[in-house]
C-alpha positions, 0 to 999 in steps of 0.5 A: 500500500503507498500512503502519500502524506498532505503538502503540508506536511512539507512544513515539518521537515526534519529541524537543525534541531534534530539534527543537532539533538542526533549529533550531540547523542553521537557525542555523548556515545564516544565519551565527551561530556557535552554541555547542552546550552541549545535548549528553550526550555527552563532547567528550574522546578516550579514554585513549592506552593504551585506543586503542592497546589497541583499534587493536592487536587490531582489526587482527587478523583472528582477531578478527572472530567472535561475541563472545558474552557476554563475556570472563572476563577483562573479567568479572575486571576488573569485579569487581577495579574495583568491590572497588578502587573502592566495596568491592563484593564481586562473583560474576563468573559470576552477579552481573556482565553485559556490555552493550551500553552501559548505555542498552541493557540498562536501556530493555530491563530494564522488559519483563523485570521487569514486566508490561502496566499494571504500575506502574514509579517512575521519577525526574522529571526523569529521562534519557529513555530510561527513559520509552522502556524502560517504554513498550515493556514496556506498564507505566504510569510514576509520577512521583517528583518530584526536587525542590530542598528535598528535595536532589534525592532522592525522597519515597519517603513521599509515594508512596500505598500505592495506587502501592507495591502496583502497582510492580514496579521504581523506576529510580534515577540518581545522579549523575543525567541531567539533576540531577547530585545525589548519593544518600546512604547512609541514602537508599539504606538507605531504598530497600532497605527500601522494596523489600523490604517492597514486593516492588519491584526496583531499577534504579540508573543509575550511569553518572557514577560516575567524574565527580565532585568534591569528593565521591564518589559511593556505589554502591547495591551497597555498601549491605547488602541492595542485591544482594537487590533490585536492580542497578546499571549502570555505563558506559564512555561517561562515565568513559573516553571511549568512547560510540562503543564502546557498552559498559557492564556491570550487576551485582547480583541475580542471578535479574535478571542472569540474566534479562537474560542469557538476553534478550540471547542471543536478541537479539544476540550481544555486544560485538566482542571488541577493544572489550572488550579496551580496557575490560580496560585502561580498568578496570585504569588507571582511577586517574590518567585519571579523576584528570585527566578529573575535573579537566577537568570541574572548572575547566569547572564553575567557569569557567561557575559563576563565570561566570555568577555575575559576571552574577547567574544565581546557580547551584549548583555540582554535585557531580558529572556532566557537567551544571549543572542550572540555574533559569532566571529568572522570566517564562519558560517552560523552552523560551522561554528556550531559544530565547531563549538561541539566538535572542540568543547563539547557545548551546544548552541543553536545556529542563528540561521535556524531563526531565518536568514537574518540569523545568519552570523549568530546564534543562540545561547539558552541560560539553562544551566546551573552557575557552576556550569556555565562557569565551566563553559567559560573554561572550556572556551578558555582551554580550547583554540577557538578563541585566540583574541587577536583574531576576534574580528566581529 
């Protein structure tokens, strides 16, 4: 019997990440200790108080039913989290939606907002599950170049008027995955006049929202107008701990929000109801963990910053995420650093090019070990002869 897979299955091809997975196992069989630093996921436990949330009602039975759409409850904490953390005033009942992870609601948002051959602005480098997302719904990604001298941050004037008319949704990531740069307020009041000229939804992936440092993030939503064209989605994965519990939420537009709604509702049937309640709890003692976990992530940022520094692999600081995006030396292709950096130490990064072509010359470095390890990390750039400093050429 041949069995002929769909054209979209053309979208899930085999990943640099895969590949680079296949290759460090490879690694780890011949004897080296490979430090994994390509990883977006993080390495620390949930709060105590979350865990024991959880562990307390899943071990009731009455429990195990459908969970729908969602507790008024967690609707409640959402909306009193975002007052208390970014002055956003919500309506619970129209304007917020419990997702299975934001990854999950933002790869299906593109088929519910356009049409085949329908233009989708997408950031380049951006997260890659949003090329998958457009890839499903049919639509034609067009590239919105994140580059240094513009802060990271898109031209939205050097988008042709061609382009403009055909777009029906720009995705937008900051912090992002894999630029951890920050949007400003007059960015954001841009994007809302550029949407609503244009007649352009807006999707903001606000994931990182709790993993910053010296200064805090913006939400698109606090931005007037911002509702009028767009949502935002938001996670427990990064801020809490939790990426196994699959849980994020999406807020805003309300005609979007209901769209989603009304698509999930034929898709699935909700977020088991003791993850739910541990989320209740995760919003409700955010303050002092995302304190701490913010500190965590600090001195991680720091020890590989200064670190590397010492060897004159000279990087900015980011001001937030879980992620140094980081421009490698000439006289390497994205990739061949990377397994250059495999091949001699043993440390794993991912290749900037696997974000889109604009990634080309850098590539990503998760903070997902502990300290004593990414000081290791130091030390193996030190001992190994990638890095003779009067050859650094950036």
């Amino acid at each position: 019997m041949n069995i002929t897979l769909s054209r979209k299955m053309e979208a899930f091809q085999t990943s640099i990440f895969n590949e680079l997975g296949a290759y460090k196992k490879q690694k780890i069989k011949e004897g080296m200790e490979v430090i994994d630093l390509s990883v977006g996921s993080p390495d620390l436990p949930p709060p105590d108080y979350v865990i024991e949330e959880l562990t307390k009602h899943a071990s009731n039975p009455l429990e195990y039913g459908y969970a729908m759409i969602g507790s008024d409850e967690l609707y409640g904490a959402i909306k009193d989290y975002y007052y208390r953390q970014y002055q956003v005033s919500l309506h619970p009942e129209n304007e917020v939606l419990v997702v299975k992870g934001s990854q999950d609601g933002l790869v299906h948002l593109p088929m519910l907002l356009t049409n085949p051959g329908d233009i989708v602005l997408v950031p380049d480098p951006g997260y890659t599950a949003y090329a998958v997302g457009i890839s499903m719904a049919d639509a034609t990604p067009y590239p919105m170049p994140l580059k240094e001298e513009n802060q990271f941050l898109p031209d939205l004037e050097e988008i042709p008027e061609e382009i403009r008319s055909k777009a029906k949704l720009m995705i937008l990531n900051f912090p992002g995955n894999p630029v951890p740069a920050l949007a400003t307020k007059e960015f954001y009041q841009k994007v809302v006049e550029f949407a609503k000229k244009y007649n352009i939804a807006v999707l903001h992936d606000f994931a990182y929202s709790e993993l910053y440092y010296e200064e805090k993030p913006i939400s698109f939503l606090s931005v007037e107008g911002a509702k009028e064209v767009g949502v935002e989605f938001n996670s427990f994965s990064k801020s809490f701990n939790m990426a196994g519990c699959r849980i994020g939420y999406v807020m805003g537009n309300p005609m979007i929000v209901d769209a989603l709604k009304r698509f999930n509702s034929n898709l699935d049937f909700g977020v088991f109801t003791p993850i739910q309640k541990a989320a209740i709890s995760a919003l409700r003692h955010s303050s002092e963990f995302n304190d701490n976990l913010r500190e965590i992530y600090k001195r991680r940022r720091d020890i590989l910053i200064n670190g590397l520094k010492e060897i004159g692999w000279l990087i900015d600081p980011p001001k937030a995420s879980m992620f140094i995006w980081a421009k490698i030396p000439e006289g390497y292709t994205s990739k061949e650093f990377t397994y250059k950096l495999i091949d001699e130490t043993g440390i794993v990064v991912i290749p900037g090019n696997a974000f889109g072509i604009e990634g080309e010359g850098y590539v990503r470095i998760g903070l997902v070990q502990t300290e004593e390890v990414l000081k290791k990390v130091v030390s193996r750039l030190k001992e190994s002869e990638i890095f003779p400093v009067d050859s650094l050429v950036y």
